[in-house]
Structure formats: C-alpha cells, structure tokens
C-alpha positions as CSV (number, residue, x, y, z in Angstrom):
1,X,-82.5,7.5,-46.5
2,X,-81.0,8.1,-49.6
3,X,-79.3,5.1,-52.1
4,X,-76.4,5.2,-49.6
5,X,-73.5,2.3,-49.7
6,X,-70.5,1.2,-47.8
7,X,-67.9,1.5,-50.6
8,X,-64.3,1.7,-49.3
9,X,-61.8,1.2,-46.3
10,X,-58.7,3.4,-46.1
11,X,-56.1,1.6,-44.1
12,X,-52.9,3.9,-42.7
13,X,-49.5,2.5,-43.5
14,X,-46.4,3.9,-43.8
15,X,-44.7,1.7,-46.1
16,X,-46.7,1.7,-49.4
17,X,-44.6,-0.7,-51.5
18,X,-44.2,-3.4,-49.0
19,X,-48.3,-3.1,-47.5
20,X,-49.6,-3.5,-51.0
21,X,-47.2,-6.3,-51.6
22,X,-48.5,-8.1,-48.5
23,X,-52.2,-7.3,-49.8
24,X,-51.8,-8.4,-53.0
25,X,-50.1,-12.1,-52.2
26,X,-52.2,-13.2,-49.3
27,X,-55.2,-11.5,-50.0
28,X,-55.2,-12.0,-53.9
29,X,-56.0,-8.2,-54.3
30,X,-55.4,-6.4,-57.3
31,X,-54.2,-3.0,-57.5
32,X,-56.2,-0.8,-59.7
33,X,-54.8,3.0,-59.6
34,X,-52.6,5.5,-57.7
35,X,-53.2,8.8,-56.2
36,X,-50.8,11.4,-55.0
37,X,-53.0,13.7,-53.5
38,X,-54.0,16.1,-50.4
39,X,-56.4,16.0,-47.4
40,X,-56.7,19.0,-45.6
41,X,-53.5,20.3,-47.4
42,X,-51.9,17.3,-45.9
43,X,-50.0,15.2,-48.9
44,X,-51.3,11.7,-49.6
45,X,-49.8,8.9,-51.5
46,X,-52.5,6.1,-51.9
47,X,-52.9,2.6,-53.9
48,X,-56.4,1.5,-54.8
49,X,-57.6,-2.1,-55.0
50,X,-60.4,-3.6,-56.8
51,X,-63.3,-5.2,-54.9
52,X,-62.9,-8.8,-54.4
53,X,-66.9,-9.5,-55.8
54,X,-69.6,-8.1,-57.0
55,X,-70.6,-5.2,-54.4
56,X,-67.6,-5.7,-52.3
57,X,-65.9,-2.9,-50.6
58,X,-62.5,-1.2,-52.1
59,X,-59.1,-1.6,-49.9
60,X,-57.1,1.5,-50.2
61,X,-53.6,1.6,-48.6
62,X,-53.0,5.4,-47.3
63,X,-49.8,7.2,-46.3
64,X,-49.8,11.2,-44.7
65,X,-46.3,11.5,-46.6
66,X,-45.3,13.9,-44.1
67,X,-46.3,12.6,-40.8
68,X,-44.9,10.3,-38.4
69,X,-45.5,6.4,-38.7
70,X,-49.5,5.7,-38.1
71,X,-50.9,3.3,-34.9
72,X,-51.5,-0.6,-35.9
73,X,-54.8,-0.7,-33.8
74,X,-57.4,1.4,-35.0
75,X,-59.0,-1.0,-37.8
76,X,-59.6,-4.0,-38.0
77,X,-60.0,-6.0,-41.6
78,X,-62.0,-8.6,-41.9
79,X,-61.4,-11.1,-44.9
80,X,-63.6,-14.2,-45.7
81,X,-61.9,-17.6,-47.2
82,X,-62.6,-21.3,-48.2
83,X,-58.8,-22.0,-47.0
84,X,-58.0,-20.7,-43.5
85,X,-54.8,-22.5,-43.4
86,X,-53.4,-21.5,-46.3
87,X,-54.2,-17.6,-45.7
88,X,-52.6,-18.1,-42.7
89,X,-49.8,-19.6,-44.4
90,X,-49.7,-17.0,-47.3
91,X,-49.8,-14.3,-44.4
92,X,-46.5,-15.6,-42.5
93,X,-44.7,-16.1,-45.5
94,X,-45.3,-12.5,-46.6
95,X,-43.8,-11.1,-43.5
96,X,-47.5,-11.2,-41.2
97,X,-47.7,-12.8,-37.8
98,X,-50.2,-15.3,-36.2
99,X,-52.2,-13.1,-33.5
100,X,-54.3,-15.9,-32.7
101,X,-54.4,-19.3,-34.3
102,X,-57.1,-20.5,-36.0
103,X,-60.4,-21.8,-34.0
104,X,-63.9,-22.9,-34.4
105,X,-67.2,-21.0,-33.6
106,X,-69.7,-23.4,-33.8
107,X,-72.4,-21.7,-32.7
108,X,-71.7,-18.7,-35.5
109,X,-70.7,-21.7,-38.1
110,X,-67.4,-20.2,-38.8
111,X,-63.6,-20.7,-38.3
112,X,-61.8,-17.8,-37.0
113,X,-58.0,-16.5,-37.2
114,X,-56.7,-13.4,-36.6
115,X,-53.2,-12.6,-38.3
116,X,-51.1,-9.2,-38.4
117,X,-49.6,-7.4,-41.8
118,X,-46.3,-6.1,-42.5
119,X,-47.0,-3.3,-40.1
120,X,-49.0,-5.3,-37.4
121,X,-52.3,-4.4,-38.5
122,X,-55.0,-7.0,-37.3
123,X,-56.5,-8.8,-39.8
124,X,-59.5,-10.8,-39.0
125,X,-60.1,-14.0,-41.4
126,X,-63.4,-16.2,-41.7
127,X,-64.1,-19.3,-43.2
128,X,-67.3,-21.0,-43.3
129,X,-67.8,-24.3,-41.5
C-alpha cells in the first residue's frame, strides 16, 4: 500500500463558536485556520485545530451552513489524559455532561470516562493506570 496516514477527523456541529470554545478549554486545542468552503456545492464553514503531538490526528469542527442541525451519535472522540478528573471537570464546567463516570479497566490498564460536548457529542477519555 502506498505511504498512506490517518490525518484528520471532521466532527458536525452546528454551533461553531461555542464547539470550538468547548474544544479549546477542556481539550487544550489550538485553533490553527478557517475555511469557508463547499462540498458538493454544499457551503461549509470549518475551524482547524493543530495536532496535539507529534503525528497526531487534526480535529476539525464542520458546519453544512445550510442544513438542518447534525445527529450527536455518529462519532465518537477519543482523547487520552494524565488527569481524568480534571477533564472531566474542565468538560462540565464548559457546558459538557458526564455520560458515564469515570471507571477502571484493569485488565486494558486504563481509566475510562465518557463525557458529552456542547452539542452532546460523545467523547471518550483515557488515562493510563
């Protein structure tokens, strides 16, 4: 197969501003452009965000500017963290919900939470034991 690499996940949202604020204060992101665009000669409006590391994947925050508000469940992100308290924390305070609290899997030497955005979009956050 050719050099071929995961590089970016486009998440559907219908409130720009208020996504990419939630992004950016519990997940640290940083916003590095913005596109008005079309797919399909349907009109975009997106806002890039850098990779967390080296080799990470880019988060980019979508809206169809004329369509109707997008599902919740169709993705889910997955974020890694020293802290799963704290993101937690960070995610509530930015207008997220807990979906389910934090627990341990042993036997995959992690602790799991999963917590909603803005829009209810499941987020999915890892720590290592």
């Amino acid at each position: 197969m050719s050099n071929t690499k995961f590089g970016f996940t486009k998440l559907l949202v219908d409130n720009l501003e208020a996504s990419a604020a939630f992004y950016k204060s519990v997940c640290g992101l940083v916003e590095t452009g913005r596109v008005d665009a079309a797919i399909a000669g349907r009109k975009i409006r997106e806002i890039l965000f850098a990779p967390s590391h080296d080799g990470g994947a880019t988060l980019v925050l979508l809206k169809f500017l004329e369509a109707p508000k997008p599902t919740n469940d169709e993705v889910i992100l997955g974020f890694m963290t020293d802290d799963i308290e704290a993101f937690v924390e960070r995610a509530k305070a930015s207008g997220g919900a807990v979906a389910q609290p934090a627990y341990t899997a042993a036997d995959l030497g992690l602790k799991v939470a999963f917590v909603t955005d803005v829009e209810g979009h499941l987020i999915e956050v890892v720590q290592p034991l």
